[in-house]
C-alpha positions in Angstrom: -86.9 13.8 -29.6 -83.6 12.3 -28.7 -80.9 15.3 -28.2 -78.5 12.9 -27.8 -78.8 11.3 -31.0 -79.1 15.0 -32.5 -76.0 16.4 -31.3 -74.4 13.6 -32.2 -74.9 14.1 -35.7 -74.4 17.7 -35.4 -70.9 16.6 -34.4 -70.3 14.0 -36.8 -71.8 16.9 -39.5 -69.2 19.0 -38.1 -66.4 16.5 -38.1 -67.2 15.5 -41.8 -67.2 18.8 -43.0 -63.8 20.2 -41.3 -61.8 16.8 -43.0 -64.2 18.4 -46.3 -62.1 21.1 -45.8 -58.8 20.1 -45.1 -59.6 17.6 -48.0 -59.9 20.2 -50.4 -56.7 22.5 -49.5 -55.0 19.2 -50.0 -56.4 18.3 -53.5 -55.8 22.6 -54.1 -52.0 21.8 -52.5 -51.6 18.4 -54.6 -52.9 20.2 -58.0 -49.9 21.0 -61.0 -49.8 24.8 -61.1 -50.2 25.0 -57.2 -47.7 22.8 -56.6 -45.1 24.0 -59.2 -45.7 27.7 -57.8 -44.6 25.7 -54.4 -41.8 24.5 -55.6 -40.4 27.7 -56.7 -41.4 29.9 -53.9 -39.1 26.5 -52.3 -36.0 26.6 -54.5 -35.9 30.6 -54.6 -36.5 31.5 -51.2 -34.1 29.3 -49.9 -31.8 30.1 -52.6 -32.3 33.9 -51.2 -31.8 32.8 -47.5 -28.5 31.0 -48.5 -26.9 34.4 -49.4 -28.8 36.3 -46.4 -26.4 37.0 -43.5 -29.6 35.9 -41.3 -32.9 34.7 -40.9 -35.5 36.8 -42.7 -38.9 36.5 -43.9 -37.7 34.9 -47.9 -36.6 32.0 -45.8 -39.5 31.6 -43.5 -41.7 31.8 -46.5 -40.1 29.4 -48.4 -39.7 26.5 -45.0 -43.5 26.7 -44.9 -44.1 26.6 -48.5 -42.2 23.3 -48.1 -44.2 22.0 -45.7 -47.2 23.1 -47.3 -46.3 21.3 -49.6 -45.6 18.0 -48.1 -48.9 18.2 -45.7 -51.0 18.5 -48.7 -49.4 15.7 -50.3 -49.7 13.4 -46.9 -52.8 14.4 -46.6 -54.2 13.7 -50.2 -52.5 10.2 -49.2 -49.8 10.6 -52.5 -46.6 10.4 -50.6 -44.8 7.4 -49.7 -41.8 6.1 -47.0 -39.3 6.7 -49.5 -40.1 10.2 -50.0 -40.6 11.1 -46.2 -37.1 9.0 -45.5 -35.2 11.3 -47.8 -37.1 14.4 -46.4 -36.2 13.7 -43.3 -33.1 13.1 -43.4 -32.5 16.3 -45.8 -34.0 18.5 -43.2 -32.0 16.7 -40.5 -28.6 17.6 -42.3 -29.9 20.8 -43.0 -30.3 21.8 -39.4 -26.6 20.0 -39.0 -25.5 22.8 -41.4 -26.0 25.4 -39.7 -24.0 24.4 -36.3 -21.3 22.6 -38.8 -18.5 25.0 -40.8 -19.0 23.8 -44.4 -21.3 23.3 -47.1 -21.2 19.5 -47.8 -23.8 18.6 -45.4 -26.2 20.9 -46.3 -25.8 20.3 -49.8 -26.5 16.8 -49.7 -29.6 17.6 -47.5 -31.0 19.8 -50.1 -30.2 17.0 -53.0 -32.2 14.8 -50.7 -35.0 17.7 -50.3 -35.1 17.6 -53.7 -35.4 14.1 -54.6 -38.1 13.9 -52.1 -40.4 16.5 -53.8 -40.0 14.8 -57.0 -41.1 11.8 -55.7 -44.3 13.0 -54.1 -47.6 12.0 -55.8 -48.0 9.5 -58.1 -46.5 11.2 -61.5 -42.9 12.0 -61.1 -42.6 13.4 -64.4 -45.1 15.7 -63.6 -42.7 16.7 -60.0 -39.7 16.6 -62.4 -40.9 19.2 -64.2 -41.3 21.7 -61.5 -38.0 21.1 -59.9 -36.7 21.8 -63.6 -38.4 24.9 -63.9 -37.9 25.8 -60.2 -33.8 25.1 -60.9 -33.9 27.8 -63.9 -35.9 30.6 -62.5 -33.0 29.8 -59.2 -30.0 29.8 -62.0 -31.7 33.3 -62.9 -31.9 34.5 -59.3 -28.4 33.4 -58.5 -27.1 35.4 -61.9 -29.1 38.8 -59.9 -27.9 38.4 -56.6 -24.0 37.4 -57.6 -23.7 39.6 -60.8 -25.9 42.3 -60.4 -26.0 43.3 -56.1 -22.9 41.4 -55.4 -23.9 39.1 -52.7 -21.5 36.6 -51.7 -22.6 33.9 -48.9 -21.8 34.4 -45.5 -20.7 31.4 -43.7 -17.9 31.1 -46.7 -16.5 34.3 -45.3 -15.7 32.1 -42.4 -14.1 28.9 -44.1 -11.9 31.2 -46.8 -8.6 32.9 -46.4 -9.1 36.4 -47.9 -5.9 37.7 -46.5 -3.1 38.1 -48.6 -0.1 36.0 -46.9 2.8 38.0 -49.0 5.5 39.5 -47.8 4.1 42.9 -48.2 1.9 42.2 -45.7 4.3 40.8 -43.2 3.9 37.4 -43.5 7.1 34.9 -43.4 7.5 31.5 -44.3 10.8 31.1 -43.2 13.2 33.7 -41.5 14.0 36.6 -43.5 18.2 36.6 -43.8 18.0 38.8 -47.2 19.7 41.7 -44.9 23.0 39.4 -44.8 23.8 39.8 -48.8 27.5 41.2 -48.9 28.5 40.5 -45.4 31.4 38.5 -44.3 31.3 35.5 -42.8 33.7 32.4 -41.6 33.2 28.9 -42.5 32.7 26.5 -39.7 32.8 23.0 -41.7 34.2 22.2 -45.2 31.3 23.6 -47.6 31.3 20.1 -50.2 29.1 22.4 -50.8 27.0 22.6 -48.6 28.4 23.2 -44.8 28.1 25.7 -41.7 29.1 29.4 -41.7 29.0 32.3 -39.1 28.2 35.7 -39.3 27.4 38.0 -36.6 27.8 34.8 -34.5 25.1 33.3 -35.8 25.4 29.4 -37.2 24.0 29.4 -40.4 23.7 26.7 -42.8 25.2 27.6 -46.8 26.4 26.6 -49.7 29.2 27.1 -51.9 29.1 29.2 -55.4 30.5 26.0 -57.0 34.0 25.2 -55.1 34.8 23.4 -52.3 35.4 25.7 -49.4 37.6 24.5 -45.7 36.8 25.3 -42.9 38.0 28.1 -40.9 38.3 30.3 -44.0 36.6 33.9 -44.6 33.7 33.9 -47.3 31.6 36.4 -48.8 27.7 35.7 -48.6 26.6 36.4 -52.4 22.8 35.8 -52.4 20.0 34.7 -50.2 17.0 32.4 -51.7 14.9 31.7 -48.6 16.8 29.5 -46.6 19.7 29.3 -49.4 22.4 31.4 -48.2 25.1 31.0 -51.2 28.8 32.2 -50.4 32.2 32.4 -52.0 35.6 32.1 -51.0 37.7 35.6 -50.3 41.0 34.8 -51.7 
């Protein structure tokens, strides 16, 4: 008896039935309900992870589910350049996302995610579908988290003002001269109407209430706008 020749057949037996194997998850992967369910666990985790302050097990779930997803497909030989050049690239802008302040990267690398899945296999109408159906059950989610436990999404916190910039919180757009309403002051240029006054011998820039006003004459400051400082004549 040859051993040699026996084991190897035992090995090519072996081989055969591992790619068996792998063969079937792939066709189990490739097959409507499996991959709709896919695509949901997909579009909701990640949904999930996008208004999780970190990393959690949601998000991990749904990364492999992805690339369960795409193996399975790759494997069953149903994907094509196209679909792996937009998947790529969607993952790559993805990744970008997260050292990058901003959400237009990473939405245009889940739109190009997206139109990746639909494209795998040979029936995109069938692929359509389960995005479709995967979009809703996410519009549902989102509805839940926003409406019902409040959750807002992190990184935002760090691109949007929430402070109030008002006055009653001390902030200033300009210098606040409202304390000089009803003091005296001298004009240092003609006010046609507009000139230069002092006050507490300070220069400050003011109009007239409607008259011309010389120079070297006292004046009353009657209101303060901002940087308007109107004044009038003392006769």
């Amino acid at each position: 008896m040859n051993y040699s020749n026996l084991i190897h057949t035992l090995l090519l037996t072996k081989l055969t039935s591992g790619n068996n194997w792998v063969d079937h998850i792939a066709h189990l992967i490739t097959q409507p309900f499996v991959s709709l369910i896919l695509t949901c666990i997909i579009f909701l985790g990640f949904l999930y992870q996008l208004y999780s302050k970190r990393i959690n097990i949601i998000g991990i779930i749904a990364s492999l589910a992805l690339l369960l997803l795409f193996l399975g497909f790759l494997i069953n030989g149903d994907v094509n350049v196209l679909s792996v050049l937009l998947f790529t690239i969607g993952v790559i802008l993805v990744i970008i996302e997260l050292f990058i302040i901003g959400a237009v990267i990473g939405i245009i690398g889940m739109t190009l995610i997206t139109l990746s899945i639909i494209m795998l296999g040979d029936n995109i109408i069938l692929m359509l579908g389960n995005v479709v159906v995967a979009l809703i059950l996410s519009i549902i989610e989102w509805v839940l988290l926003v409406k019902i436990f409040k959750r807002k999404i992190p990184f935002l916190d760090k691109v949007i003002l929430k402070d109030s910039t008002n006055s009653e919180a001390g902030y200033r757009s300009h210098e606040d001269r409202s304390h000089l309403v009803g003091k005296t002051a001298r004009t240092v240029t003609d006010l046609r109407p507009a000139g230069i006054i002092t006050c507490d011998d300070e220069r400050i820039d003011a109009v007239s209430d409607g008259t011309f006003i010389l120079r070297n004459r006292q004046v009353k400051i009657l209101e303060v706008e901002g940087t308007r400082v109107v004044v009038r004549e003392i006769e």
